[in-house]
C-alpha positions as CSV (number, residue, x, y, z in Angstrom):
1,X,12.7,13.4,-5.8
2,X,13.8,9.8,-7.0
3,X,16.7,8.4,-7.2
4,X,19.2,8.4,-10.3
5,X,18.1,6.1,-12.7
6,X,19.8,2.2,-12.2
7,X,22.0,0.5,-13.0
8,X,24.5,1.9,-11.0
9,X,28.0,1.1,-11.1
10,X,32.1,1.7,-9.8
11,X,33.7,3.8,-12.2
12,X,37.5,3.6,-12.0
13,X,39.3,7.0,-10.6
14,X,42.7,6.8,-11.4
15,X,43.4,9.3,-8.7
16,X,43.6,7.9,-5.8
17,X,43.7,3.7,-5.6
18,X,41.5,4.2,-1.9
19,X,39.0,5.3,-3.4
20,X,35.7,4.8,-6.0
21,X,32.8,6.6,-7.4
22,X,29.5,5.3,-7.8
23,X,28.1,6.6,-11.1
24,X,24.3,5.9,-12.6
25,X,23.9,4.7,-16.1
26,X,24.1,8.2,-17.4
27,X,27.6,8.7,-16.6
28,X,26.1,11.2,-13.0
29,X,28.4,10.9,-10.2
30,X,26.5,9.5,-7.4
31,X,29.0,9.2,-4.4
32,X,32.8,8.8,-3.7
33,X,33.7,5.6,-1.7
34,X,36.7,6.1,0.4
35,X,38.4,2.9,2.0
36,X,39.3,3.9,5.9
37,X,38.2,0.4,7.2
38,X,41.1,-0.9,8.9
39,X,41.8,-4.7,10.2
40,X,42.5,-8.0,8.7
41,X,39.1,-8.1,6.6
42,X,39.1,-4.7,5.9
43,X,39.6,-5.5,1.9
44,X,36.3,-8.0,1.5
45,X,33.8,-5.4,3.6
46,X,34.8,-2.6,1.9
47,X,34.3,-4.2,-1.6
48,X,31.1,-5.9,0.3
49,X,29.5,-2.4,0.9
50,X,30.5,-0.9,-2.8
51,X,28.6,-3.7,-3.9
52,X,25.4,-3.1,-1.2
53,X,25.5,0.5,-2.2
54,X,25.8,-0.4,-6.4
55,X,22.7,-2.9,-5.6
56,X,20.7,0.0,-3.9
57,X,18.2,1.1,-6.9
58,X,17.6,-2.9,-7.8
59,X,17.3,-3.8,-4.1
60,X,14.6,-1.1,-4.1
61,X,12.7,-2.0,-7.0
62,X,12.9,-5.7,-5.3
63,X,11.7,-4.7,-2.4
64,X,8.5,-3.0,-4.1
65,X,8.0,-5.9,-6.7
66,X,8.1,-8.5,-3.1
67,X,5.7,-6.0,-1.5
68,X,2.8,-6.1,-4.0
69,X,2.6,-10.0,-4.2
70,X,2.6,-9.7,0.0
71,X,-0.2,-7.7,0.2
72,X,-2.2,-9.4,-2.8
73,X,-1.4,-12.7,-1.0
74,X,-2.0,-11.6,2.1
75,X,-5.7,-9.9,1.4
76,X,-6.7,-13.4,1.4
77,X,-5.9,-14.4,5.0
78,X,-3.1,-12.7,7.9
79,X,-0.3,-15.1,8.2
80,X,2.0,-13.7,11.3
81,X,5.3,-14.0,9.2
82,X,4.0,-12.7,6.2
83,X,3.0,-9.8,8.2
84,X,6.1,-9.4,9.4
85,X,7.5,-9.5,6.0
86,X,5.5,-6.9,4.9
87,X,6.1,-4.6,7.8
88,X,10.2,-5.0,6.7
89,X,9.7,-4.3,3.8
90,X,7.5,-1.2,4.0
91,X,10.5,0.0,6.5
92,X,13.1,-0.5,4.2
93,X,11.1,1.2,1.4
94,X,11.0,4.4,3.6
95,X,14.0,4.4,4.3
96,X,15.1,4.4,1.0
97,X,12.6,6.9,-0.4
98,X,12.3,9.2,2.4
């Protein structure tokens, strides 16, 4: 089944200030983010991974766009780090889509 459709964004819940909801651009509630990080940097990860997890459906498509032009490019000739590349990204593709 595929994801819901990008973008996806941070809605505001007035509820409760330690926490968000990740909605898809038609309005479907994707996931509640609750703050429990603790320490002096707490504040910049947890708005760090909001933003990670609001990226996830572009960061997807990315990764699918970057993994076309690999293997075209690399159908010519192996190169060890494009390889690698490839590999990545095919990794990170399942583990998105599994």
């Amino acid at each position: 089944m595929p994801h819901s459709p990008a973008p996806w964004r941070l809605a505001d819940c007035d509820q409760d200030i330690s926490r968000d909801i990740v909605e898809s651009s038609d309005g479907d509630r994707i996931a509640i983010l609750c703050e429990h990080d603790t320490g002096e940097d707490a504040w910049e990860r947890d708005g760090a991974n909001k933003r990670l997890i609001v990226a996830a459906p572009d960061l997807l498509e990315a990764c699918k766009s970057a993994l076309r032009v690999l293997r075209c490019h690399c159908a010519n000739g192996d190169d060890g780090q494009e390889y690698q590349a490839i590999q990545k990204l095919v990794g990170a593709i399942a583990l998105a889509t599994i």
